[in-house]
C-alpha positions as CSV (number, residue, x, y, z in Angstrom):
1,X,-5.8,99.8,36.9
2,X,-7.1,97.6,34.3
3,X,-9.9,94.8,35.1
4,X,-10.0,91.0,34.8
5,X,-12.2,89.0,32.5
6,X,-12.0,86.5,30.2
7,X,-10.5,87.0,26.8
8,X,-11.8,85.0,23.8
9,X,-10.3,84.1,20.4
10,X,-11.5,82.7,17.4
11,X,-9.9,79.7,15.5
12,X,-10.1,80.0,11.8
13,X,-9.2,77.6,8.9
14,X,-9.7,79.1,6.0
15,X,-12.4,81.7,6.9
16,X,-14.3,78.7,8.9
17,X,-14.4,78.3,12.7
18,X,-12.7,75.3,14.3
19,X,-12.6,76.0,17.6
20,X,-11.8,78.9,20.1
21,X,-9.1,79.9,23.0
22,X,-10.4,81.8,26.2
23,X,-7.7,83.7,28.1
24,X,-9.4,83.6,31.4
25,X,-8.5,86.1,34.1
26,X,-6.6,87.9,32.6
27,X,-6.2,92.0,32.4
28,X,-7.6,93.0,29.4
29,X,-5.6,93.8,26.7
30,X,-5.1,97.0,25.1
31,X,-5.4,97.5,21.4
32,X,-1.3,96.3,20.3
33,X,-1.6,93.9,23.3
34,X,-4.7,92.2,21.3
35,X,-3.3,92.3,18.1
36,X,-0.5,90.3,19.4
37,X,-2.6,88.0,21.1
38,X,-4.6,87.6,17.4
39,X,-1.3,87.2,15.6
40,X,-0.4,84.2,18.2
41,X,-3.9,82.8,17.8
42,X,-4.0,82.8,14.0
43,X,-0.2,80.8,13.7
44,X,-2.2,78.5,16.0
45,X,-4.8,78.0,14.1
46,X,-2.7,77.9,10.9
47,X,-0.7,75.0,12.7
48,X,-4.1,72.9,13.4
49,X,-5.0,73.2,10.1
50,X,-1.4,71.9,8.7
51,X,-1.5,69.0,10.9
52,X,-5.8,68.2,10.2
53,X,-4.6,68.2,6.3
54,X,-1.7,66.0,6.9
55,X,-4.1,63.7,8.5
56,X,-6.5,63.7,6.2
57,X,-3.8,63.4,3.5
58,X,-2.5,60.3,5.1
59,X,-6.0,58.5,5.5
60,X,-6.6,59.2,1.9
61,X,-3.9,57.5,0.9
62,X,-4.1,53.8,2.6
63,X,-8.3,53.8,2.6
64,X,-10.5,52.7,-0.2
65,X,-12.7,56.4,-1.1
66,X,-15.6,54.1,-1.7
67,X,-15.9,51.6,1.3
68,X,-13.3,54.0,3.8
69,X,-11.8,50.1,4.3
70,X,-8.3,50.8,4.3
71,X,-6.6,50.1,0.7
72,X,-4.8,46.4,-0.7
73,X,-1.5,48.3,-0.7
74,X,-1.8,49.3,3.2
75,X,-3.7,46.1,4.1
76,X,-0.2,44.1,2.7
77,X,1.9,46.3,4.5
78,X,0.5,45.8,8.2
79,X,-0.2,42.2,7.6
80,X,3.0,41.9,6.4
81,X,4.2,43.0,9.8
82,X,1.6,41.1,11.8
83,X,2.8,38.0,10.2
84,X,6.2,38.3,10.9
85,X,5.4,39.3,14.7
86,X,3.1,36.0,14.7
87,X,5.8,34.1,13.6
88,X,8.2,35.5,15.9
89,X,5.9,34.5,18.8
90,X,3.9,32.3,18.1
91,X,0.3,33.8,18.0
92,X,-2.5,32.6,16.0
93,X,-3.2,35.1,12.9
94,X,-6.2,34.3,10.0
95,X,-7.5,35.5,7.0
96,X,-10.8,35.9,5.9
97,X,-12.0,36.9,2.3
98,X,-15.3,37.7,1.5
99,X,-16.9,37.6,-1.9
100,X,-20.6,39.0,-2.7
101,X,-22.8,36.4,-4.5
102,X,-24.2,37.0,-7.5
103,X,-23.0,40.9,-7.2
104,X,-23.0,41.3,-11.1
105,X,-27.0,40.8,-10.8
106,X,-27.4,43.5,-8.6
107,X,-25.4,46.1,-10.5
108,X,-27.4,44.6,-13.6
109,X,-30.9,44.9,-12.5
110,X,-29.9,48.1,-9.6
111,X,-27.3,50.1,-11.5
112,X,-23.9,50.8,-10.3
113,X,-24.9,53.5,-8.2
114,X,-26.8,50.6,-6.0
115,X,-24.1,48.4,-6.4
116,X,-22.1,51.1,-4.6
117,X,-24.5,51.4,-1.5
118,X,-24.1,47.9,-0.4
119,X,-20.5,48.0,-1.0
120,X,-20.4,50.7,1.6
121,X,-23.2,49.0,3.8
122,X,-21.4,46.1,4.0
123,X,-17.8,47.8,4.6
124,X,-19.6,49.1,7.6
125,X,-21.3,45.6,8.8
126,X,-17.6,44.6,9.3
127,X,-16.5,47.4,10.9
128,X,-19.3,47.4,13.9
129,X,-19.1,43.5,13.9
130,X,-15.3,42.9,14.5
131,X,-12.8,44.0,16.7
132,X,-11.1,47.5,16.2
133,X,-7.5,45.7,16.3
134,X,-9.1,43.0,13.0
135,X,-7.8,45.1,9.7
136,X,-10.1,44.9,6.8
137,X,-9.9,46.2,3.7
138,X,-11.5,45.9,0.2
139,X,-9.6,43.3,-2.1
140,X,-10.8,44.5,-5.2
141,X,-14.1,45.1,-7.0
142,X,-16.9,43.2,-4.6
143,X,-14.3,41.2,-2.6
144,X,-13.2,41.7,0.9
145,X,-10.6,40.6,3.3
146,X,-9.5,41.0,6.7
147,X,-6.9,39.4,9.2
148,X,-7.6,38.5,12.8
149,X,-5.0,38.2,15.2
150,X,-4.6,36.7,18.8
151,X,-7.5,34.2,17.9
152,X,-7.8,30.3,18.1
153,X,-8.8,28.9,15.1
154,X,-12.5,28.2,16.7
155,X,-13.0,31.6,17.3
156,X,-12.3,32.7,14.0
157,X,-14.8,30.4,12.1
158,X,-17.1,31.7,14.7
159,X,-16.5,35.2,13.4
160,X,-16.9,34.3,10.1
161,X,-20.3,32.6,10.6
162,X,-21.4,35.9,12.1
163,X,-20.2,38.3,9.7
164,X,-22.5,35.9,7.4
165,X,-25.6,36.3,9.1
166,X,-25.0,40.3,9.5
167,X,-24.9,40.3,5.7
168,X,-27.5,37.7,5.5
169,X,-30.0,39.6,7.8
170,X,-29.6,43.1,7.2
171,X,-32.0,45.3,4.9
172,X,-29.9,47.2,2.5
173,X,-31.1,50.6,1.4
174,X,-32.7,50.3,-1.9
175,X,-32.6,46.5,-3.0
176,X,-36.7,46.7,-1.2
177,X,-35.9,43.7,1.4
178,X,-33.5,41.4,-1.7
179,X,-31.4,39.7,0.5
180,X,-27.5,39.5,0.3
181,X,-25.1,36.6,0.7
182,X,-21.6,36.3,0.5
183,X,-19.1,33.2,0.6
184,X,-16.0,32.9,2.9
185,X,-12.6,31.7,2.8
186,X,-10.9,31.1,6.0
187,X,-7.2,30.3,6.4
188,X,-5.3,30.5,9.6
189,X,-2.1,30.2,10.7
190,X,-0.8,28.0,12.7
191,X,-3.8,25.4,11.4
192,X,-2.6,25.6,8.1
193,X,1.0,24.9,7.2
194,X,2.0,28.5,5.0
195,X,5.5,30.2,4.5
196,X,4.1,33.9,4.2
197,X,1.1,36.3,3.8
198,X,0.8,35.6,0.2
199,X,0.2,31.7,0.5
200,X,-2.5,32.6,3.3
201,X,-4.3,35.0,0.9
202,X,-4.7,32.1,-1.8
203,X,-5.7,29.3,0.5
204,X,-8.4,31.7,1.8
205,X,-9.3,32.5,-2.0
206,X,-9.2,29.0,-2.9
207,X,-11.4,28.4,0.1
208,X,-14.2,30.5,-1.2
């Protein structure tokens, strides 16, 4: 009779490995036996690959390819739907917007290439500094915003005052120890009397 062992199969992707399947204890196969197994394998690995695209696809289109930050169109969207659920039951949500001072000096006397590394430092300050459930996203050239939910009003402005001294206090690559500030604009709902997400946006602008 034929022997036990372990079978292994690659996973390909395009000619690359990304991953492998181990039949263990098996019989071994014989040669048709294997190339069935192989054909099985490589629809597998074909399907992994779909649904890795599809994801990848997706994140593309709601994030910012610069900062990663998720995108203006998809921040409005799940804000939109936040709101509403705030509304609905009477949970605190807030806004914060974040400007970079004086960011025309530093792509002036840096290059644009420099002004593109803090961008991307900083979209990564917020990310380690907040919540994973706190949405941020970039506004538009060097602005940011974000929306907290399920916070009292306190809580927030202590958020805010930390995110400042993150920016305040860390070394970006390149700028040789320049420090970076950047003004906030808070508003919050239900501290401040507002119909929708768009009259929250421009208090918090105003507020800068």
């Amino acid at each position: 009779g034929r022997c036990q062992a372990d079978s292994w199969f690659p996973l390909l992707a395009k000619g690359e490995p990304i991953g492998a399947i181990m039949l263990g204890g098996i019989d071994l196969p014989d040669s048709a036996e294997a190339d069935h197994l192989a054909s099985i394998v490589a629809q597998i690995s074909l399907a992994l690959d779909n649904a890795t695209t599809h994801r990848k696809m997706e994140r593309l289109s709601v994030t910012d390819p610069l900062t990663s930050l998720y995108n203006r169109r998809h921040f409005f969207d799940s804000m939109g739907k936040d709101f509403e659920l705030s509304r609905r039951y009477s949970t605190p949500i807030a806004v914060i917007m974040i400007d970079i001072d004086n960011f025309k000096t530093i792509n002036d006397t840096y290059g644009h290439q420099q002004g593109d590394i803090v961008l991307s430092e900083l979209s990564s300050l917020l990310r380690v500094h907040t919540r994973s459930t706190d949405l941020w996203a970039r506004y538009g050239g060097e602005e940011f915003i974000g929306y907290v939910t399920h916070t009292e009003a306190d809580g927030v402005r202590t958020l805010a005052e930390k995110l400042k001294r993150a920016i305040e206090s860390h070394r970006f690559t390149g700028l040789e120890g320049k420090k970076i500030t950047a003004s906030f604009g808070v508003a919050y709902c239900p501290y401040d009397v507002v119909k929708d997400t768009e009259e929250m946006i421009k208090i918090s602008d105003e507020r800068l």
